[in-house]
N, C-alpha and C positions, 0 to 999 in steps of 0.2 A: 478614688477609683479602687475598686478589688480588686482582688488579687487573679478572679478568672478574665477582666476586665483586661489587666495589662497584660494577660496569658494569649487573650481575644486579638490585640492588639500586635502585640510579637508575631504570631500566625499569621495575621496577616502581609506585617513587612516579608516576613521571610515568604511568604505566596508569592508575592509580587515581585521581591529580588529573583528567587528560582523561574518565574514565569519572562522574567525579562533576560536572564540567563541563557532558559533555554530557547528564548526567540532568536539570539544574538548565536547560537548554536546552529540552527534552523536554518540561517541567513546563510552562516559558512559553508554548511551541506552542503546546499544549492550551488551556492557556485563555484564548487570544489569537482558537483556531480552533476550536472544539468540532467533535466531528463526523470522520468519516474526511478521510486524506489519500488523494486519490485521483491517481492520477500512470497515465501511459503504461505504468508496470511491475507495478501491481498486477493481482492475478492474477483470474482471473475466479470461480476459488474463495472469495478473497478479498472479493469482490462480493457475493457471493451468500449471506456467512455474514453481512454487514452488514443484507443484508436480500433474501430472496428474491423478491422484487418485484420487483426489477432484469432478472428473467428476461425478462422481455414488454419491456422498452428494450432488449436484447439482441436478441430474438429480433424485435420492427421493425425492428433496422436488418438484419438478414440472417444472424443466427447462430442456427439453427436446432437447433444441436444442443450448447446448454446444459447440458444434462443427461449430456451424456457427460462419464466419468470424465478422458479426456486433455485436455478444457478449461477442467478445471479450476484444473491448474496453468498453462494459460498467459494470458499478461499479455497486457492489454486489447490492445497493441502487437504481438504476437503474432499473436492472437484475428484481429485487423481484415484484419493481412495475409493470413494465410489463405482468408479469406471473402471479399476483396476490398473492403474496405471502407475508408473513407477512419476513419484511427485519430484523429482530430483531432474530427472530426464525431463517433466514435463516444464520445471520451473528453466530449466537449460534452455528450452526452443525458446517458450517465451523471451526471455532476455534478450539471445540471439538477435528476435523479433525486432526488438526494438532499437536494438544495435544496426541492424540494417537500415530500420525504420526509425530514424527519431523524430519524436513528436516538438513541437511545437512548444518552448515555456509558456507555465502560464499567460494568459494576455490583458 
């Protein structure tokens, strides 16, 4: 075997050790934190598949147009800048949101 062969090989273990890592990582989140991880970068699609009720927190703070297909993809950070909206206050409610509202774990 050569020498990029056993280089190929090492890469790989170490992919799969780090990939099983960080599953076993993944696992403890969960259920340390049930419930979405909601960050500056989740998308507003993303929001709204957790639970569409989020629409009306959305559309109090100034984002009117929810329902359009381009804001979908973009992230709460995104979202806020566009509309003018302070992103900190907006990622606030949302959370609130679902603090009130807990969804459902996966099923």
């Amino acid at each position: 075997m050569s020498h990029w062969g056993i280089y190929l090989l090492i890469g790989l273990v170490l992919f799969l050790i780090a990939g099983s890592l960080l599953e076993r990582y993944n696992r403890k989140v969960e259920a340390e934190h049930p419930g979405p991880d909601i960050t500056r970068h989740t998308t507003i699609g993303t929001l709204l598949s957790y639970d569409p009720g989020v629409a009306a927190v959305l559309t109090a703070q100034g984002m009117h147009c929810v329902g359009c297909p381009s804001s979908q993809a973009e992230s709460i950070e995104q979202a806020a800048m566009v509309h003018g909206i302070n992103a900190d206050e907006l990622l606030a409610s949302v959370r609130k949101y679902f603090e009130e509202h807990p969804i459902n774990p996966k099923e």
